[in-house]
C-alpha positions in Angstrom: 78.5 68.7 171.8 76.9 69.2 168.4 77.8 67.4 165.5 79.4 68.7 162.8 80.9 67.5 159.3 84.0 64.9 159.8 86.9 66.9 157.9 89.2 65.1 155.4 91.0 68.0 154.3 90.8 71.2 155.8 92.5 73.3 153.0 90.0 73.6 150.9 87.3 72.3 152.8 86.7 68.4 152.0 84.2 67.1 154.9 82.0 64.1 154.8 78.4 63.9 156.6 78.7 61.6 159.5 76.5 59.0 158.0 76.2 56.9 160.9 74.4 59.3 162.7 72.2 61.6 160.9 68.7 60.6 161.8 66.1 61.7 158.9 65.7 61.2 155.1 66.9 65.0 154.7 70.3 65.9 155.6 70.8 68.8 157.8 72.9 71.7 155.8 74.9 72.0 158.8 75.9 68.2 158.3 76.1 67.7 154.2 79.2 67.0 152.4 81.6 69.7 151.2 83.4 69.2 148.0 85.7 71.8 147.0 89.2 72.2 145.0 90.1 75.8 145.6 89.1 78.1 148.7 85.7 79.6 149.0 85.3 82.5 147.0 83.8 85.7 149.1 80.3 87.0 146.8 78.1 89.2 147.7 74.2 88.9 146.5 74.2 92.6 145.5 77.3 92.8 143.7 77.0 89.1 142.0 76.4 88.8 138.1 76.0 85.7 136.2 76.7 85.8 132.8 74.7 84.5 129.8 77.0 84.1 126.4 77.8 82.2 123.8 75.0 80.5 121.6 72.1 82.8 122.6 70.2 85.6 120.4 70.4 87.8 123.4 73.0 87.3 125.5 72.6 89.3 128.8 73.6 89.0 132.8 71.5 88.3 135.4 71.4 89.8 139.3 70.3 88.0 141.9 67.2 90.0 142.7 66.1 88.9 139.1 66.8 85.3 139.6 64.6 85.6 142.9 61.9 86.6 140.9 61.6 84.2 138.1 59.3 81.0 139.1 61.2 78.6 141.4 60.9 74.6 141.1 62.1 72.0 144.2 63.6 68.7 143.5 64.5 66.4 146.4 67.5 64.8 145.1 70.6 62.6 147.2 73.9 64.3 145.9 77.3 62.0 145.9 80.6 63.2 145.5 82.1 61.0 142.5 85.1 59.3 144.8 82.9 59.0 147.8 84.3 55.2 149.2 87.9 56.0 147.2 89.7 55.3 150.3 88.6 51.8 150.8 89.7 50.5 147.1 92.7 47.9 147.7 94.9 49.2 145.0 95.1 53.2 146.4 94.1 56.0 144.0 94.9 59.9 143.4 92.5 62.2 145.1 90.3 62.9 148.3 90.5 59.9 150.5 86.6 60.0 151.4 85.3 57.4 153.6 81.3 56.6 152.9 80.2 60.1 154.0 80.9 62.1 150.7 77.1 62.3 150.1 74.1 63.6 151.7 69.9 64.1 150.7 68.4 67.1 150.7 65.4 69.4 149.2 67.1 72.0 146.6 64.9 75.1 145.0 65.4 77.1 142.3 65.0 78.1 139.0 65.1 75.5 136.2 68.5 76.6 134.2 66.1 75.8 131.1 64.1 79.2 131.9 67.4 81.0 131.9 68.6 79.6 128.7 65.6 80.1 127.2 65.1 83.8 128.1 68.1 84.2 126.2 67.0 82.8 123.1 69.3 79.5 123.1 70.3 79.0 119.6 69.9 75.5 117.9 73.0 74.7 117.2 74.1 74.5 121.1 75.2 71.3 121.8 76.6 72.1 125.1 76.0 74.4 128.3 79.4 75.3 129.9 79.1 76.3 133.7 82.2 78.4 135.0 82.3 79.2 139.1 83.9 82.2 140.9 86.1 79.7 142.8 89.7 79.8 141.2 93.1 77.8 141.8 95.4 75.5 140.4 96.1 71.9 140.5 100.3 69.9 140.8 99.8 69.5 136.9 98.0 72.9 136.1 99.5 75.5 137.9 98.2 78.7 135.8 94.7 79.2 137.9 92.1 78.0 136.3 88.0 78.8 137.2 86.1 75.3 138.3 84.2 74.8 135.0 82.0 71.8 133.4 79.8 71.6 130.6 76.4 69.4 130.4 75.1 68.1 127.0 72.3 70.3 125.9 69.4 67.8 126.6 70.2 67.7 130.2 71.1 71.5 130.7 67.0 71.7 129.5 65.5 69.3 131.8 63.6 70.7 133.8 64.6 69.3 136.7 68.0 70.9 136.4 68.3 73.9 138.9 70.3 77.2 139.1 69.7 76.9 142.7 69.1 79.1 145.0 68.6 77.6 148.7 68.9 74.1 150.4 66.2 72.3 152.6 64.1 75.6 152.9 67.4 78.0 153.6 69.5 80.0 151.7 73.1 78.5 150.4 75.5 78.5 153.0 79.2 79.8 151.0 80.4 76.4 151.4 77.7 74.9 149.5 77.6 77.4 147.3 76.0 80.9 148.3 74.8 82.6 146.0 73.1 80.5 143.2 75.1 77.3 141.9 74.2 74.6 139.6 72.3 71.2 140.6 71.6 68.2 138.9 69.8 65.8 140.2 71.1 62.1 139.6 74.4 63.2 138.5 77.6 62.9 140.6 78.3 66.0 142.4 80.7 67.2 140.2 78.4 68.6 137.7 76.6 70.7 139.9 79.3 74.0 139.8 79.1 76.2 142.8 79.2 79.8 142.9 78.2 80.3 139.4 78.9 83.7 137.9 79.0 82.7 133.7 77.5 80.2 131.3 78.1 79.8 128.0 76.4 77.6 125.3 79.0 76.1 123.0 78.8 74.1 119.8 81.7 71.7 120.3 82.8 69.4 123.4 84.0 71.1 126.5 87.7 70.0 127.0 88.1 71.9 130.5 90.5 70.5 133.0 88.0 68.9 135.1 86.2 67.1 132.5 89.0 65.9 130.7 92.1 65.3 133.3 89.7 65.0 136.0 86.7 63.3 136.4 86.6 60.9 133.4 86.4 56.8 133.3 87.1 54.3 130.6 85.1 52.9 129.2 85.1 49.6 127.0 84.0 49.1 123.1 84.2 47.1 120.6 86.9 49.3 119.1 88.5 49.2 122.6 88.5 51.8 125.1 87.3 55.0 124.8 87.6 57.8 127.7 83.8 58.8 129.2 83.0 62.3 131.4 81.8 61.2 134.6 77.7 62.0 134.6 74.6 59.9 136.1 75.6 58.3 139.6 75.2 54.2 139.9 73.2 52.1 142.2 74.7 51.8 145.5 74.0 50.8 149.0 75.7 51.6 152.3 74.9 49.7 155.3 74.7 52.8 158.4 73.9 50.0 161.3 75.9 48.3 162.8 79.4 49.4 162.0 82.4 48.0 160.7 84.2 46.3 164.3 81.2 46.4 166.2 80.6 43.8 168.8 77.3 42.1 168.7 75.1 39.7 170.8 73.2 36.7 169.8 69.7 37.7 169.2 68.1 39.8 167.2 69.6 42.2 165.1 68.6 45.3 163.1 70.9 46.0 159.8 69.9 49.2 158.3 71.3 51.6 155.3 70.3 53.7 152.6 70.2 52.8 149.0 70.7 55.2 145.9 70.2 54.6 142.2 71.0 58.3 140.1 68.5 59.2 138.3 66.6 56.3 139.3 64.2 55.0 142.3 65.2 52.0 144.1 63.2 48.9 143.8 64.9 47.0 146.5 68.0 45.8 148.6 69.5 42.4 149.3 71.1 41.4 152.6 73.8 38.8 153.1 75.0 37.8 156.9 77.6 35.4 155.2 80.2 37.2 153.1 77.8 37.1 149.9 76.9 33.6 150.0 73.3 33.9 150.0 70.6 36.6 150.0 67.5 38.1 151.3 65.1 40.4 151.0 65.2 43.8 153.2 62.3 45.7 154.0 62.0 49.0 152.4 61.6 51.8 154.3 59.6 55.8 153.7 59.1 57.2 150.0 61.3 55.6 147.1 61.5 58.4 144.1 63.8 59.2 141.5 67.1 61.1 142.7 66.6 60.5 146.2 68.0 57.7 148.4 65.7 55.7 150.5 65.9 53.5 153.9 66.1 50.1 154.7 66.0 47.2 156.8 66.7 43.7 157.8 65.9 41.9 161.2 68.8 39.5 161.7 68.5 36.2 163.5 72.1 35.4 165.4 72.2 32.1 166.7 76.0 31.3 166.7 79.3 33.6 168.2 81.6 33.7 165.5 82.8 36.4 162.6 80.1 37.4 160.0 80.9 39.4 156.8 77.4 41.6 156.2 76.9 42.4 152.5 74.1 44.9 151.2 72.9 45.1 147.4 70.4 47.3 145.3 68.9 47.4 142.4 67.6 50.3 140.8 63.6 50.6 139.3 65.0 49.5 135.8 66.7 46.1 137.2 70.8 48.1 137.3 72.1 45.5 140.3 74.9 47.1 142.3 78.2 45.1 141.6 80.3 43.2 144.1 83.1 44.7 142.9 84.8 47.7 142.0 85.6 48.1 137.8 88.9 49.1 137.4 88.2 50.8 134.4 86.2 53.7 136.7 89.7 54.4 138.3 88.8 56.5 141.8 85.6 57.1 140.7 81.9 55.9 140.9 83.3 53.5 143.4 79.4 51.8 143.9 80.6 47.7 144.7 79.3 46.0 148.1 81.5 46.8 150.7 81.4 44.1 153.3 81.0 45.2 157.1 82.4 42.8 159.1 81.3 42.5 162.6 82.0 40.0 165.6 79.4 38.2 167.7 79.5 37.1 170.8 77.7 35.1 174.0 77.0 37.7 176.1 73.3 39.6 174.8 72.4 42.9 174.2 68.9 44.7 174.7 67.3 43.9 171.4 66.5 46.9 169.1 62.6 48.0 168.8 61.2 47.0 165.4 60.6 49.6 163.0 57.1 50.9 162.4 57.0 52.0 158.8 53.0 53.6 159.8 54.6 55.6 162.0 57.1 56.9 159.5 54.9 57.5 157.0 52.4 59.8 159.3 55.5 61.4 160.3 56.6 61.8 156.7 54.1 63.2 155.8 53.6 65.8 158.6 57.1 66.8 157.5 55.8 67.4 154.1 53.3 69.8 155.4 55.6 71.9 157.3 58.6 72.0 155.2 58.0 75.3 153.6 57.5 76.9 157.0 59.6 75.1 159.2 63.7 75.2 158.6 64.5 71.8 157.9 68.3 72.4 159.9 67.6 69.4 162.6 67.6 66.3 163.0 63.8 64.4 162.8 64.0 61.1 164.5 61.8 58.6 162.6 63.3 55.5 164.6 64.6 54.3 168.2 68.1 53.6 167.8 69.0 54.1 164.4 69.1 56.6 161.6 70.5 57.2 158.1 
């Protein structure tokens, strides 16, 4: 049986990417996260118009054909739904109760937004870029409908990274991730990357939309005292994939492995602890490391008692950011990024011990991925390792 997305709620789609068994640094579309609020809207790529307003000289819409045509850019960039890990905080909070699967990597390509802007003659005094999609519904305390809508300050709305995006890992958007252009930014919680875009507007004041002010914001603390903060740049985190949470071990040797993210960031390593956080070590870094994108890792465990163990992962991003061990309570259900212990059980009896990992091998086969990812469809799953996967 294939696998498909594990499915929190099913109206709207809310499904996580089965983290434990997705098998290569890119995840399949067929397997990424869905975040959505209201249902899908239905758009069709000849009838579709995005809208350019506001702050501009010339204001002007866009078709799709004409989008098609400007220069294109790729970014691979991870992508992390804001209250991925919600449902494991002790004190419960309001919202989708994601388990660790509410994020997935993946090659996007478009055209940079800044082109768009620019083409428009984007007038100085913008200090925002507001984003509306097609998708419409309401919310328990806003029923009028209301478009899904955020803004981005102007200097990130310009970088050139940020992409009006047009297809996923080599394919075109699927509707549930977005179909026919929407918004990405890499290094940014998923939140700011609106889907089905259809209007954008530069504005001169903050945007005070439902889902950047009643939604999606965290406190934040000052020396005046607390002051409320849109949710933007994702945090360092770590998720150990291998083994899971209950499993029964052998004494031996064991292989721990996970993926590590840092935003807008690399990652410059991961700590392991077998002992509930009592001491540390180093874990072996695994394939490419690059801003935006998560990366793999290891550690070879020695087991030389039966007993309970309490295993403990922690990165820290390429600026020296060190994941937390545990959750602020001024982020609320969001940006939930603590060490999450994974406890596991050992016991006498042995298993077969897993192969080593052979980081040549994934680094020819890295690379041959490389050369064949604008001709190949990138919808399957590339094994790099015996046993284990992202």
């Amino acid at each position: 049986m294939a696998e498909t997305r594990k499915v929190v709620t099913s109206v709207p789609e809310n499904s996580e990417t089965p983290l434990e068994n997705v098998r290569s640094w890119v995840t399949p579309n067929r397997l990424f996260f869905v975040r959505n609020h209201f249902a899908v809207p239905e758009l069709d790529e000849q009838t579709w118009r995005l809208s350019v307003g506001g702050l501009f000289e010339q204001p002007r819409e866009w078709t799709y054909n004409e989008l098609r045509e400007m220069p294109e850019r790729t970014v691979f960039a991870t992508s992390e739904c804001a209250g991925n890990g919600r449902s494991f905080l002790r004190e419960k909070a309001a919202g989708v109760q994601w388990g660790a699967g509410a994020i997935g990597h993946a090659e996007w390509t478009g055209v940079p937004l800044r082109d768009v802007l620019e083409a428009s003659g984007l007038k100085p005094d913008a200090t925002e870029i507001l984003l509306e999609g097609a998708d419409i519904g309401s919310e328990s305390d806003h029923p009028e409908p209301m478009h899904f809508a955020r803004s981005l300050p102007r200097a990130k709305a310009l970088h050139p990274d940020t992409l009006l995006a047009l297809s996923m890992n080599g394919e075109t958007l699927e509707p549930a991730h977005g179909f026919p252009v929407r918004l990405f930014v890499p290094g940014w919680y998923g939140v700011a990357s609106v889907k089905w875009v259809t209007r954008i507007a530069a504005i001169d004041q903050a945007f005070q939309g439902y889902f950047q002010t009643k939604k999606y914001t965290h406190q934040r603390r000052t020396e005046t005292g607390l002051e409320t903060v849109v949710i933007g740049p994702m945090r360092v985190k770590s998720e150990i994939v291998r083994p899971r949470a209950g499993d029964s071990l052998g004494l031996g040797t064991h292989r721990i492995f996970g993926v590590a993210w840092a935003g807008e960031e690399s990652v410059e390593s991961v700590d392991v602890s077998t002992d509930g956080g009592q001491s540390w070590n180093a874990a072996q870094m695994i394939g490419p490391r690059a801003a935006y994108s998560w990366t793999m890792w290891e550690y070879l465990w020695e087991v030389a008692a039966p007993g309970e163990y309490g295993l403990l992962a922690r990165a820290t991003s390429s600026s020296g950011l060190v994941q937390p061990a545990v959750h602020d309570m001024l982020n609320g259900g969001y940006m939930i990024h603590h060490s999450r212990p994974t406890d596991v059980r050992v016991e006498m009896a042995r298993p077969a011990t897993e192969p080593e990992f052979d980081p040549l091998c994934y680094m020819y086969d890295m690379a041959a991925f490389a050369e064949e990812n604008q001709r190949l469809p990138l919808d399957a799953e590339l094994e790099f390792s015996v046993g284990a996967g992202i």
